[in-house]
N, C-alpha and C positions, 0 to 999 in steps of 0.2 A: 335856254341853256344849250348851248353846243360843243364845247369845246372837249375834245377826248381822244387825245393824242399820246401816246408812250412812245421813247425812243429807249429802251433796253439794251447793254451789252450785257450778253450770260451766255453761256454755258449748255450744248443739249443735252442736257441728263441722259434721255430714253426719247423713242417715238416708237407707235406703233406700226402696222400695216399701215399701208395707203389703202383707205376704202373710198367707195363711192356712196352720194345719198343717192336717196330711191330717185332722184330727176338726174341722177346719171353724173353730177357735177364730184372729180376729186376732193378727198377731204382727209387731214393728217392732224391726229393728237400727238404733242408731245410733251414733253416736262422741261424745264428750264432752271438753271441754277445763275444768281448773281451775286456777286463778292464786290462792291466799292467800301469807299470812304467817300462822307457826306458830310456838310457842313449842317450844323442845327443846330439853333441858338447862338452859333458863334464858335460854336467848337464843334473839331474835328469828331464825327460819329464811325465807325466802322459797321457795317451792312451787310446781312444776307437772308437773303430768301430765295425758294423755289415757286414755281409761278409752274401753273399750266398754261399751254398755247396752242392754238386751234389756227390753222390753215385752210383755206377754200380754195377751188378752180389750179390756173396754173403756179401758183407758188406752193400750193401743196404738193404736184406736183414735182420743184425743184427740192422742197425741202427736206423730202422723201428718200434723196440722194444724197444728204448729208446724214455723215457718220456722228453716232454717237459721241462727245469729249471736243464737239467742234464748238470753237467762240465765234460767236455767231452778233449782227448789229441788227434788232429785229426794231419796225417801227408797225403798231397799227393802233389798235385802240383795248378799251376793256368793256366788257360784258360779261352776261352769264354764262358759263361752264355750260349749261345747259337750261333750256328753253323753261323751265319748271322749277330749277334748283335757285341756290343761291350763292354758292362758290364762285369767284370770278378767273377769265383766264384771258390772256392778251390774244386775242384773234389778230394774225398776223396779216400784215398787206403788204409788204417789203422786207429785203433781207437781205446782209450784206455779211459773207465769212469775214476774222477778222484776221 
């Protein structure tokens, strides 16, 4: 099984500080909101949810610098929130304002 690809347009709720892990590499949480309309079963659905998303290296970096209420085109994958838990959150690998 390979495949685990998200392209999301949302919303950046919040993010925190930019910290670093202990090998020194950037690293940024933040919260995400998205609002579509979705087809299911054949009829129009209306959509929302908020999502956590985690950054590494230099896009956590860029993402750092964007403000809060910005629509944001994120693409990376999903995983665990964290290494132990089980909440999931889109770990971001690209980003495009919209």
């Amino acid at each position: 099984m390979q495949a685990n690809t998200v392209t999301l347009d949302a919303r950046m709720r919040s993010r925190s500080d930019l910290r670093f892990t202990p090998a020194g590499v950037p690293a940024l949480d933040f919260e995400l909101d998205h609002e579509s309309t979705q087809i299911e079963a054949g009829a129009e659905r209306r959509v929302a949810c908020e999502l956590a998303g985690i950054a590494i290296g230099p896009v956590a970096k860029k993402l750092a610098g964007v403000a809060p209420g910005a629509a944001l085109r994120c693409r990376g994958f999903l995983a665990r929130r964290y290494r132990t838990g089980v909440t999931v959150a889109l770990h971001v690998n690209e980003f495009e304002l919209q």
